[in-house]
Every structure is written in C-alpha cells, then in structure tokens.
N, C-alpha and C positions, 0 to 999 in steps of 0.2 A: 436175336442180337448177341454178338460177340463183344463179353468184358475185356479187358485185361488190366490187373491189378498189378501195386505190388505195395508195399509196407515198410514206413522205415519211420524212425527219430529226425527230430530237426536238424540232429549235425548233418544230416545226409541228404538233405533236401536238394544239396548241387545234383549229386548221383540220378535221385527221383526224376527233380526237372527236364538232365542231361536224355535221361530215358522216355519219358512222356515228349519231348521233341522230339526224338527219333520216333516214336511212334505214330506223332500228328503227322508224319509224311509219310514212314508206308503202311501204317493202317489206319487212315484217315476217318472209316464209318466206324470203327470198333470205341463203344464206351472205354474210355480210357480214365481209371479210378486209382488215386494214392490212400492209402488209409494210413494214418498219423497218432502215433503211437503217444507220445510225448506232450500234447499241444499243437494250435494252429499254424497251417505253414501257408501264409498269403498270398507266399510268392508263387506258391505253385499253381494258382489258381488259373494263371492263364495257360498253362499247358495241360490240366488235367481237374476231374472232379476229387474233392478232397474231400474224406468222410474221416471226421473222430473216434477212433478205436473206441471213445465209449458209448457211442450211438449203436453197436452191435448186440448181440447176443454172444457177450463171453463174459468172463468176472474180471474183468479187463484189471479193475483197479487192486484187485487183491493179488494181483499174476505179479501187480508190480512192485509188490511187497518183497516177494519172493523169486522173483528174475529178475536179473541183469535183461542190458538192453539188447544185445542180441537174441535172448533165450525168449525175452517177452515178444519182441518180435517177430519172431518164429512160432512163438504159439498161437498168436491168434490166427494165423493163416489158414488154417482149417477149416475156422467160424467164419471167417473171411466168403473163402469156399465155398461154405452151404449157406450163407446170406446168398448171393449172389445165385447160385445152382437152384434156389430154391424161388428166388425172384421171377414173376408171371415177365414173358418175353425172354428173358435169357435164354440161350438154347447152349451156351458152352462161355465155360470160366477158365481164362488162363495166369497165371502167377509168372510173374517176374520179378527178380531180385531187381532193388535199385542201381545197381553197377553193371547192368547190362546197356546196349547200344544194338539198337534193331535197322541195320540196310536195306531190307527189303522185306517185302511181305510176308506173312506166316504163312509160306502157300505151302508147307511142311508139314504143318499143325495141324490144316484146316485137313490134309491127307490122311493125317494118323485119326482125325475126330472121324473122321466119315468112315473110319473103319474097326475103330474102338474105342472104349467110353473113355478111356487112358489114356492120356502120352507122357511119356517119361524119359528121363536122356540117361543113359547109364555113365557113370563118372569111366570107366574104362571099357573098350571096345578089343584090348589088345594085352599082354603082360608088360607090367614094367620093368625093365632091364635095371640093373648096378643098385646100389644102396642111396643115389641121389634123392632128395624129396621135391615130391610126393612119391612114395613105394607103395606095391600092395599091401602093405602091412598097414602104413595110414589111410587109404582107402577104406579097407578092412573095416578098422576102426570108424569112418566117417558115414558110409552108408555105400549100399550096392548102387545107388542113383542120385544124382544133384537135387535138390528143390531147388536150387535157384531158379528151377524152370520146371511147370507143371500143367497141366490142361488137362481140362475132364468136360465129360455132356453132360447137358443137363438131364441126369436122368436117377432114379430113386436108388439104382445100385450104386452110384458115386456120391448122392447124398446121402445115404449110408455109411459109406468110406470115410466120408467129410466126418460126418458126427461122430464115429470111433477113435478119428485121429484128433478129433479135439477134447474128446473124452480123456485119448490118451495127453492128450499134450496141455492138460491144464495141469499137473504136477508131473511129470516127467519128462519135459521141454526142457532137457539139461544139458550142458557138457560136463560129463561125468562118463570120459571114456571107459575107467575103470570097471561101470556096473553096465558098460553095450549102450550108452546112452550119446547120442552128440546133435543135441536139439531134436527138429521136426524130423530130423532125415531117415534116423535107423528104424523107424516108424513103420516108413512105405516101403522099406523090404518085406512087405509082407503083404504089400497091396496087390501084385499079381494073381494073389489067393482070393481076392475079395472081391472082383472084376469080373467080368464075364467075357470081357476082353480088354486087352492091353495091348497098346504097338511103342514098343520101344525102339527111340530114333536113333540109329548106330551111325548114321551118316554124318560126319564132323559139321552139316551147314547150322545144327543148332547149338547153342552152348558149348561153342567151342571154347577152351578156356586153358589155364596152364596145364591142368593135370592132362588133357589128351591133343595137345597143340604138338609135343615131340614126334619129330619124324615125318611131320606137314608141309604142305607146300601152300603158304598163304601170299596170295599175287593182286595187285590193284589192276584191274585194266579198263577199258572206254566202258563196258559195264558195272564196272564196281570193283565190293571185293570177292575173291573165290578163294576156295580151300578144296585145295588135291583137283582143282579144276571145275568144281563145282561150286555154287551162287552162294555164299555165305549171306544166312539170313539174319544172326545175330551171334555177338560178341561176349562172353562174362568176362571183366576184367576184375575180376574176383582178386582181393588183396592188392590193388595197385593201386599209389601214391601218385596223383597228378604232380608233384614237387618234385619228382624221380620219375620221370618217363625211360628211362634208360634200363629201369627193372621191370620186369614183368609182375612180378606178385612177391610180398612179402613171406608166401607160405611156401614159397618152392626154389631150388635149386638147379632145375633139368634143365631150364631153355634160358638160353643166355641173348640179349636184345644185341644183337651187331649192327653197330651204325649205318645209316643210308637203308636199311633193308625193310622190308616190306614191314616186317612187327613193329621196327622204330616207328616206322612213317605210322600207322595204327593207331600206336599208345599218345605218339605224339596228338595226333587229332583229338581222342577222346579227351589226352590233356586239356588241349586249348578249349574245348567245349566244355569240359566241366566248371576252367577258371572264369569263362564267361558266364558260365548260371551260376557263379558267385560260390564256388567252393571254398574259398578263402576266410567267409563270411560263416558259413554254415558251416563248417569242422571246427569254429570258438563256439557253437553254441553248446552248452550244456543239457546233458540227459537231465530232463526233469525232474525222473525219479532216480535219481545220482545222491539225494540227499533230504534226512527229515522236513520240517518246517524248519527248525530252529538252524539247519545249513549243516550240521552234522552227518557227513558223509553214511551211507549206508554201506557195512562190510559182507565180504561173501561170507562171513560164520553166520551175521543177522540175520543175511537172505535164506539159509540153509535150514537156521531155525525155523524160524518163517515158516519155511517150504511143508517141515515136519507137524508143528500143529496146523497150519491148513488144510494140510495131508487126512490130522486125525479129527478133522470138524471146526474148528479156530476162524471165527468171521473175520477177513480182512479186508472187504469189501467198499472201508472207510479211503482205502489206502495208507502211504506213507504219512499217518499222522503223528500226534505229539504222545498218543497213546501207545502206539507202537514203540516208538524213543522207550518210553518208561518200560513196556513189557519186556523188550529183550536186556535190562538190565537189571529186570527182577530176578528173585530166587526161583531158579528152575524147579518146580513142585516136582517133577518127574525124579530129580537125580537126589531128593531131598531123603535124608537117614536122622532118626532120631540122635541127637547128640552130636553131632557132629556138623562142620560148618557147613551155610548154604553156598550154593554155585550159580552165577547167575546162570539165565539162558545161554549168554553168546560164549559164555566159559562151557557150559557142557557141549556148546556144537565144539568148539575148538578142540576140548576134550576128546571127540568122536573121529574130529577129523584127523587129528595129530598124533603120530604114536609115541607120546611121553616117556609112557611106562610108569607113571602115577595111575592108580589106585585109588578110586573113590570112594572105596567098600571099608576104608578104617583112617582115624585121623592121622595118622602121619602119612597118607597116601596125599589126603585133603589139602594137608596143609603147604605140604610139599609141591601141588600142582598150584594152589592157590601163589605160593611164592614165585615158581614160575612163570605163571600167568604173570604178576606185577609185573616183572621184569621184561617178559618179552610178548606184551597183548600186541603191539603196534607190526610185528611180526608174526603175528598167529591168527591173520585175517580178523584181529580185532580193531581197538584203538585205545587212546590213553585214556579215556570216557571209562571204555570197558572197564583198563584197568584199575579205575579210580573208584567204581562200581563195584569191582570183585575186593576191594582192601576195605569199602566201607561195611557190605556182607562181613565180613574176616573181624572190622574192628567189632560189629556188634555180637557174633559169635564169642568174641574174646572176652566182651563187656559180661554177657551170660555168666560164661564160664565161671566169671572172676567172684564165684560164690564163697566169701571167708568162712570161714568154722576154725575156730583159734581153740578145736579142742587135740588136735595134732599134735600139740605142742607137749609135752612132758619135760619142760625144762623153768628152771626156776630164769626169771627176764634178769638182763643186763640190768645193773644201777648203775651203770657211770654217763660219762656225757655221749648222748647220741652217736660221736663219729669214730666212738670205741666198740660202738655194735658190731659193726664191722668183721673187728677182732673177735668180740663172741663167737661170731658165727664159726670161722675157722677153729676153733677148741672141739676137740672131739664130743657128741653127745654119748648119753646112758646108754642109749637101744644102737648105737653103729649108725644110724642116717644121716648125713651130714645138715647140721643146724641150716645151711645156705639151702639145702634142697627140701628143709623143710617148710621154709620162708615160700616157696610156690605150694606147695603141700597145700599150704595152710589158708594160703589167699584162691585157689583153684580147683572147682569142684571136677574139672573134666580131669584133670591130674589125678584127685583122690583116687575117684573112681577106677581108673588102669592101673596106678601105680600103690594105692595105701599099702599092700604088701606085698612088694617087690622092690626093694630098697635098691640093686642092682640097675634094673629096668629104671628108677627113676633116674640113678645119676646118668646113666647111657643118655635120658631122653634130656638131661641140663648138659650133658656135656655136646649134646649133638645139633636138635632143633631150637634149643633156648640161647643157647650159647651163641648159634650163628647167626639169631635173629636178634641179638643186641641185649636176651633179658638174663643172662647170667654170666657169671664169671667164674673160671675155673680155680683161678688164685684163691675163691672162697672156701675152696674143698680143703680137710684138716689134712696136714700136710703125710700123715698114716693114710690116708685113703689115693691120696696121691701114690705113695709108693704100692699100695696093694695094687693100681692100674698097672704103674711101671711092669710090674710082675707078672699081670698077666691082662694082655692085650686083647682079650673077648667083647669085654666092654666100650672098648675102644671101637672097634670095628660094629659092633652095635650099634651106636653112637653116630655112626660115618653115615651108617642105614638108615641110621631117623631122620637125619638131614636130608640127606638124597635117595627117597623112596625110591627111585628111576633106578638108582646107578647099578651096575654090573657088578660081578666079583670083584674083577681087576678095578675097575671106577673105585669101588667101596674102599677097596685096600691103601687103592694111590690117595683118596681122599681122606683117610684117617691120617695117611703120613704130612701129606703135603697141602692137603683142601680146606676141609673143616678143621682140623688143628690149628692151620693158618685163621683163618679166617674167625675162627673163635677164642682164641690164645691160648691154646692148649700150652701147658708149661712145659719145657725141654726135655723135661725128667721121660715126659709120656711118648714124644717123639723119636727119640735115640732110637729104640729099639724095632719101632717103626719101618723107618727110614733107611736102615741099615742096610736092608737087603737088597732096594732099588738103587742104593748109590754105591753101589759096587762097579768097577769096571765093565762093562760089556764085552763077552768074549768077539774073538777075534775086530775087534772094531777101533778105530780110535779114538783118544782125547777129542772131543770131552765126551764121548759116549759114555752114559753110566745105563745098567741094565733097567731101570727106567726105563727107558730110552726107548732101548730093544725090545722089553717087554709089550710096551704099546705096538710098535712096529709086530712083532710076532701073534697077536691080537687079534689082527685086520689082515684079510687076505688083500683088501686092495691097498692096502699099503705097499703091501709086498710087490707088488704089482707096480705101481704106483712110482715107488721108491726103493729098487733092490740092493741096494748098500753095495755094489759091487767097486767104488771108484768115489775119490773124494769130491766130484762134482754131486754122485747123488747122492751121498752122507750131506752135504751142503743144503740141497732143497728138501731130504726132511729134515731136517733141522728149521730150516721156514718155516716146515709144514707146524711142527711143534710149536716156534715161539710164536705162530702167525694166528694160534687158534686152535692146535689140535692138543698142547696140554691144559688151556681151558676146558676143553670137551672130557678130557677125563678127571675134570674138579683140581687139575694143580697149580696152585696157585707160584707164577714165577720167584715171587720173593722169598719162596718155602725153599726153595733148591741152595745148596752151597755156595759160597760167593767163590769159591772157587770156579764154579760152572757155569754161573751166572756172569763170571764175566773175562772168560775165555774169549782168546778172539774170536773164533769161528759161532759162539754166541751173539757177542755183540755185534759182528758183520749179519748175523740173518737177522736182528731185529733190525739192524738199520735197513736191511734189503727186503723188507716185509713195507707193502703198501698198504699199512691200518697206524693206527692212532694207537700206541700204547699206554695202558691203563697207567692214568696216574697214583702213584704211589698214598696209600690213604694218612690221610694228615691227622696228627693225634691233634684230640681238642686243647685247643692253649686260650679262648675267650676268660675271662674273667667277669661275672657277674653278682651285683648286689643279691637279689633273688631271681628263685628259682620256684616255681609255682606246678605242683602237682596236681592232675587232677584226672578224671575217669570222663572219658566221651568226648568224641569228635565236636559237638554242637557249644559244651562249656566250654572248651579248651579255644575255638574260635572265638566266645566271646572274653574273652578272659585274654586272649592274646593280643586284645587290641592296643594294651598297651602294658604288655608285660612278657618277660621267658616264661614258656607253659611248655609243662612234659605231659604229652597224653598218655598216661599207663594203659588206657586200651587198645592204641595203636602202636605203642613204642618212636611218634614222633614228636620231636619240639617245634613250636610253633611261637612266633614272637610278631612286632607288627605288619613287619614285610611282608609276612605269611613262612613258610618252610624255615626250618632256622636249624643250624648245626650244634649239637652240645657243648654246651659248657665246660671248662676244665677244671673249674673252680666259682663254686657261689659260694658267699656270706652268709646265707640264709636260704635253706629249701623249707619250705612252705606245703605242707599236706594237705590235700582237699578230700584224699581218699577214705575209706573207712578205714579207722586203725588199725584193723587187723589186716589189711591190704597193703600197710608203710611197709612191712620188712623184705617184699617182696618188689616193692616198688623201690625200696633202696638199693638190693640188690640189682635192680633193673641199671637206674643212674649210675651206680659200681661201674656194672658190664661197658657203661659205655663211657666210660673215662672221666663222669661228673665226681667230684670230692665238694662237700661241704663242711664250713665251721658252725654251724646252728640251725638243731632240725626244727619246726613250730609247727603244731597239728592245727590247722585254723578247724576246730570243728565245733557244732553246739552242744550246747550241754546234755541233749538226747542223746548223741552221738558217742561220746563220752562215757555216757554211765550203762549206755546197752556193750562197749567193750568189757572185756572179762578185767576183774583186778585182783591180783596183778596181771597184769595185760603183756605178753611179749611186743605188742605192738606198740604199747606204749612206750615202752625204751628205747623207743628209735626215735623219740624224740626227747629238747630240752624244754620245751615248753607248751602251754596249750592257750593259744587265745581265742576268740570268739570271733569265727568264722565272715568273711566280707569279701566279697568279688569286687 
C-alpha cells in the first residue's frame, strides 16, 4: 500500500483539502492521510484520513512549547515517516506539503521507488542568473533539496534515516539561518550519505514551483498541463495568496504572472479551489499553540528559552500550560550572580539574542539592561507581561538592597523643621562625601558595599544611574563639589558610563553633554565645558551644522555612505536622519542642543518632514496634594493606594486609586512608612522628582522608633512621629 501524507495547522485546512481532492482523482487507491498538528479538522474528513499529531510517537506537545507553527510542523514529519514506513502493508510513504495540487498520477514517484529507497526533488537543476530572489545564496541557505516533497520504501535503511531525522529535528527543527539551520530541510542534505540509493527528480514534472519555474514553458492542452512539453504531475504553489492570484509567491521576485497566460490561468484555478474548500474560513483560525491558557501570546524569546532547557532535560511534555506562563517569567537560575539583580528567563534569552552591549557580570551592566529591557520588552520578542516581570525582579532586588546601617553617618542631625534637611544636605560634611550621597549610603547596602571607600565612584554612580532613574538630585551636591566637577570632567564621563553601560566612547561623551545631564539635571555649571567642543561649527559644512553633527556622521561608515554631505539636498536627509532617531541612538536628548539650533529652519523643516510622533516635551509636576504617603513594596503600596498618593521607595513609582499616577508638586503632608533610617534617602528620592513638602510625619511604632539610633539623622527628616495606621 502506497501512503501519501502531509501535515498542517487548521489555518491551512483549505490548502490540505485543495490537495487531498486533487489526490482522490489521480491516486485514487493510495491511502491518503492529513495529520493535524493544532486540533480536529472535520472538514477534512471527507477528503482524507485525519490523524492527531498526538496519537504518534513524537513529544509532540513539548515541540510546542518551543516551535512556532511552521517549525512544529516540519518536525514531526520524520516521526510521521517511520510511523507509516514501519506500518505492516505499507510498502512506501510519500510527504506532500499542503499547498501543493496533483494533475496526474505519481507515475514519477512510483519510477524513482522502483529504483531507489529515495526520491528527492532538488530545489535547483540549473544556476540562478542576476541578484533577483530566490538567488543561490538563498538556496544555499534553505537546503540542497525541497521537503515539500519527499518519498521513501519501506525499508530498514530509510527507517533508519526517518528515526535520525527525528532525532535531529526534535530540537533543531529551526529557522535559525544563521547557525545552517531552516527547519527539516538542511537535514537531508546529508541523506544521500545514508541511502543505499537515491534517484533525484531533475525533470520539472514534480515540484515545480517559483524557485525553478524560470525560463519554462508551462502549456494547458486537451491533455492537461505540461512543462517544457512534458506531463506535469504536480504543482507547489509555495507562498501564494489565493486573494492575489496575479502573484506567484510572496518569497520571490524572478517570475512575473502576465495576464491571459498559461501561469495566470494555473494560479487562478488553484485560487478558485482553494476559496471553495473554504480558505477564507480556515486562514481566521487561530494556531492553538499561538498562546498560554490565560490568551497571553507566546514570544520567540519564550519559545527560544524553551527550546534551551528542553534541550538540557526540562519536561515540557504538559504543553503550553499555566506553569509554563510562570517559568519563563521566573528568575533565570542559570544567569543568577550573588548580589546582584535577578533576570528573568525571557530577559536572558533576549539578552542572548540581542547585542545590547550590557553586561550581566556586574551591576551597572544589570541594571542598565534591566532599564532597557522596561523600556523596549514589546520590541525585544518580549512583551509588556515580560516587562512587568523583569521591574517586579528589579523592585524586589532594590527592596533587599535597601539594607539601612545609620552608622555612615558621622554628622551631628539637622534640628530645624524637616523641609530644611534639604538644605543640610547641601552644607559641606567633615570627611568630603556629600551629606545627599550619604543619605543612599546609608539606606543601601549594595552601595556600601562598592562604594564605602570611594567617595569619587559614589558621586559618579548619584550623578549618573540614580540620577537618571528619578532617585537623586544633583542641586543636592555642596555647591564646592559642584565646581570641583566643573574642573574636572572625569567624573562626569563616569557618570555617563553608569547610565549607559552599552554606550560607545562617542555615545558616552555625547551623553555626559547632552543625555544624562539632560535627563538627570545636571546643573549648567557641569555642562558648559561639556558641550563646548560639539557645538562648534562643523568645518567646511553649513548652518546649522555643529561638529556634533559631523562627528556622529564621521562615526558610521554607512552614514557616510548613506549621507555624503556633498549638496544641501543631502545635508537635508541627514539631518532627518538625526531629528528622526539617530540623535536618540547616541543618548542626545533634543532639548539639550541650543535653541539656536533647535530651532533653525532647516531643523524645524526635517522634524516636520520626519514621519514619527515627536516626544512630548516632559511636563514638570504642578498637582498639589494633602498627603503624600511613603512606603516600601509593590504589595503595601497597592493596598495603601486604594485610596490615597503612595510613593513606592522600592520601585520609584507613585501609585494613587486609578492605579499609575504622576508626582506631585507639592503635598501638605508626606507621611513615612519606611524605616527611619531609609526617610533621608527616600527624601532625596521625592526631591529628585520634583515633590516639595510642608510637614514630614514618620507614621511608625514604638519598636520602630526606639531600634532607630538617637540622635537619629533619620529622625530629622521629620516633624513629627505618630502611631502608625494604613
């Protein structure tokens, strides 16, 4: 008995059906078998037998943890294979893609069977001319030979072959051109070693298809169809949209459909038979495994992880379940270092997959990636889950950290009223550290630790990664240490480095002037000096070119390339290229640049001629509220927000009943939940973000109270102390 399979998802069930018709007429005796990857396909039942990919012998449901639907469908086909090859009465198994269309009988097939345990169609017969696609460089890439088409006897050396290729294809069933990988296919470049015979069909009547259709003569006549004159047995319309019959395949560029002509009249047919086996119907159904139980899409980082602990023994055999969801947003134990924050899974594959240029191996690497990650998971084959996952990791790293020891402190505490600490702070201390940078000192044991004797190193790390993330302000530093920056800009550029572990020289420098100074408020004093040398004119170039400008440009060979400044047309488009996204990529922030440059006409013309949304300008806080309620931990700070302003000091968010809520510009009353010795630095935090208060009050118990030191620096950061109540 002669099988013939093939394998697909419910969206494809049109394709399946379209193919099992064309089979019921010309090979009428041949078992005609769909196997269904995703779920039951009903429909297909009157054209063909339907088997469950999970009635086989493969790990079907863990494959779909960790493939997409093409990749899972390509892998079982092996197991497919030696099902069927190893079945009493089968004598020969052949594979067919669902998007093929069979004219006539496999009297080809049955040739090459009778003469070798193999047949194979090789994707090129000939070289491909010009740089159109498909080239042999994509070939190259995709495999010496199509699977969409495959036939083997029944016999022990090909169920041998079967059981290697499934072997190989239960974790290397990828497209992952990069590592020679593109599903099942680069596989069986290796099968003519494994055979004892192979007859490969060079003759266009099988699997003809775009990549070797150029330069064919494909004709209808009172027999059918033929190619180059000969019987065409079957068709791949591999990549072709039945809603577009006018295009041959979405992968290719060579063969162009000219109206009335033999290819039109083809695509058009297969069109109309696919929309009658209800393709219209079956391309809205959704891939199964497209998403958890809970409907939370599955990303290529999850699947990737996936792929990795499966790889090294990891049972997933459950499938996509609720347990899954939770593991890929756990703390990756693999990428986990003492002391420093956890990363989830789908943050390390991201990590793996993307060249940041963060550094896991120390925390400003961490922290720096963990920022990134927030910002762009939805872009980094994550999602907002991820990155909602990777900031709750961050907040409870930070909650750790926040280990007080008020023995830092070698200063006699402010006596005046609470919103004069402030001013303490800026007053020079005894030992040279600035009182503001001791206020984190003091509340932060991962600080102690790097920094207790490196007073340098600390203000670098306030002025650069604390600063940018909202928890310090630079107006707090004694206005002597200010000018010792002024004077010498090392620290500075430190500074730039903490923030953006990733950036470049050039990155680093543009971003001490115009990046993180912006973005952190670095005081004028520190910038001048900065800045100087970038907003110089640019030789030979014009208004408003400043060497900024040209520096970036002289940076990038394919700018250069890109953009050769030769003519005020292309002075014009980089300058797009600039306001449109390429001085965000070197950290500068537009508002940092001169208003003279900023709003030159040839400025203002490429931002209006730039097709993006320009960042709205950020709005200082102007709310005015009664109180203002501190407190430590994402969990109190929800319940506590139910009906109040809540600052969570371990995330650096405010949180009110809406949920998310903007700072304050001014409370009446802030309100301490934290440990005393955690207010000064939790004040500075509200500082940095533009909160001011007239009356501070430590809601804490009397425990709480009498284990702070007295005199307490902590204690003078407030006016009063009452007895603690949520």
């Amino acid at each position: 008995m002669d099988v013939i399979f093939t394998i697909v998802s419910r969206n494809y069930a049109a394709q399946a059906a379209t193919l099992m018709e064309s089979l019921s007429v010309a090979e009428p005796k041949a078992r005609r078998v769909v196997v269904a990857t995703d779920g039951p396909i009903p429909a297909l039942e009157r054209f063909a037998e339907v088997i469950d990919a999970r009635a086989l012998d493969v790990p079907y449901a863990a494959m779909s943890v960790y493939y997409d639907a093409l990749e899972l469908n390509t892998a079982v086909k092996p197991s497919v294979f030696r099902h069927f090859l190893t079945t009493p009465g089968v004598t020969s198994a052949t594979y067919l893609d669902p998007d093929i269309f069979v004219f006539r009988p496999l009297d080809r097939v049955r040739q090459g069977l009778a003469n070798a345990q193999l047949v194979l169609t090789p994707h090129l017969t000939r070289p491909m001319l010009g740089s159109a696609m498909p080239n042999d460089h994509a070939i190259l890439r995709s495999g010496s030979y199509n699977l969409g088409f495959c036939s083997a006897r029944a016999e022990p050396r090909t169920v041998d072959l079967m059981a290697w290729w499934a072997d190989r294809c239960e974790f290397d069933c990828r497209v992952a051109l990069s590592e020679g990988l593109f599903t099942d296919q680069r596989w069986m470049d290796l099968a003519p070693g494994f055979v004892d015979s192979l007859d490969v069909v060079r003759e266009p009547v099988l699997n003809l298809a775009y990549w070797n259709l150029e330069g064919r003569t494909l004709a209808r006549g009172a027999g059918g169809w033929t190619v180059d004159g000969q019987p065409l047995q079957f068709f791949h319309y591999s990549g072709f949209d039945p809603g577009r019959p006018d295009v041959l395949s979405k992968h290719q560029d060579r063969v162009r459909v000219t109206p009335a002509s033999p290819l039109a009249d083809l695509l058009q047919d297969y069109a109309a038979a696919m929309l009658r086996n209800g393709h219209e119907t079956s391309r809205a159904t959704p891939y199964a495994h497209l998403k958890f139980p809970s409907g939370r899409p599955v990303t290529g980082a999850m699947r990737r992880r996936a792929l990795r602990a499966a790889r090294d023994g990891k049972d997933f055999s459950a499938g996509l379940t609720d347990a899954v969801e939770t593991w890929v947003d756990a703390p990756d134990p693999e990428a986990a270092l003492a002391g420093l924050p956890d990363v989830t899974r789908t943050m390390d594959q991201v990590w793996r997959d993307t060249p940041t240029g963060f550094q896991l191996d120390h925390e400003t690497g961490r922290l720096g990636f963990h920022q990134f990650f927030a910002e762009h998971a939805t872009t980094l084959g994550a999602d907002a889950l991820a990155g909602s996952a990777a900031q709750t990791l961050l907040a409870v790293w930070r909650s750790g950290a926040r280990e007080p020891d008020a023995s830092v402190w070698n200063e006699t505490p402010w006596t005046g009223p609470a919103r004069g600490a402030l001013d303490w702070l800026r007053e020079p201390s005894a030992d040279g550290m600035p009182r503001a940078a001791k206020a984190l000192l003091a509340a932060r044991g991962d600080l102690r630790a790097k920094f207790a004797d490196d007073p340098a190193g600390l203000i670098a790390w306030c002025l650069g990664a604390e600063a940018a993330a909202g928890r310090f302000a630079p107006d707090l530093l004694p206005p002597e240490v200010i000018a010792d920056l002024a004077r010498d800009p090392a620290p500075l550029l430190a500074a730039a480095r903490l923030a953006d572990p990733g950036a470049n020289d050039l990155q680093r420098r543009l971003s001490a002037g115009f990046g993180v100074a912006a973005r952190a408020g670095w005081p004028e004093s520190l910038t001048v000096a900065l800045r100087a040398p970038f907003l110089a004119p640019a030789a030979a170039q014009a208004s408003p070119f400043i060497k900024l400008f040209l520096d970036i440009w002289e940076s990038r060979v394919d700018l250069q390339r890109l953009f050769p400044l030769r003519n005020g047309a292309e002075r014009f488009k980089y300058l797009r290229w600039l306001v449109g996204g390429g001085l965000a990529e070197y950290g500068v922030e537009f508002d940092a640049l001169p208003a003279a440059i900023r709003r030159h006409a040839h400025i203002r013309l490429a931002r209006l001629s730039v097709r993006r949304r320009q960042p709205a300008a950020r709005a200082a806080p102007s709310a005015h509220v009664a109180e203002l309620w501190v407190v430590e931990g994402a969990e109190l700070a929800r319940e506590i927000a139910a009906d109040r302003l809540v600052y969570d000091a371990s995330s650096g968010h405010f949180l009110g009943p809406s949920g998310p809520a903007d700072a304050p510009a001014q409370a009446d009353t802030v309100r301490f939940l934290t440990h005393p010795d955690l207010v000064p630095a939790d004040a500075v935090a509200l500082h940095a973000r533009g909160v001011s208060w007239a009356w501070a009050v430590g809601a804490w118990d009397a425990a709480t109270v009498q284990a702070a030191a007295a005199p307490s620096v902590g204690l003078s950061f407030i006016d009063e102390i009452e007895a603690s109540a949520a």
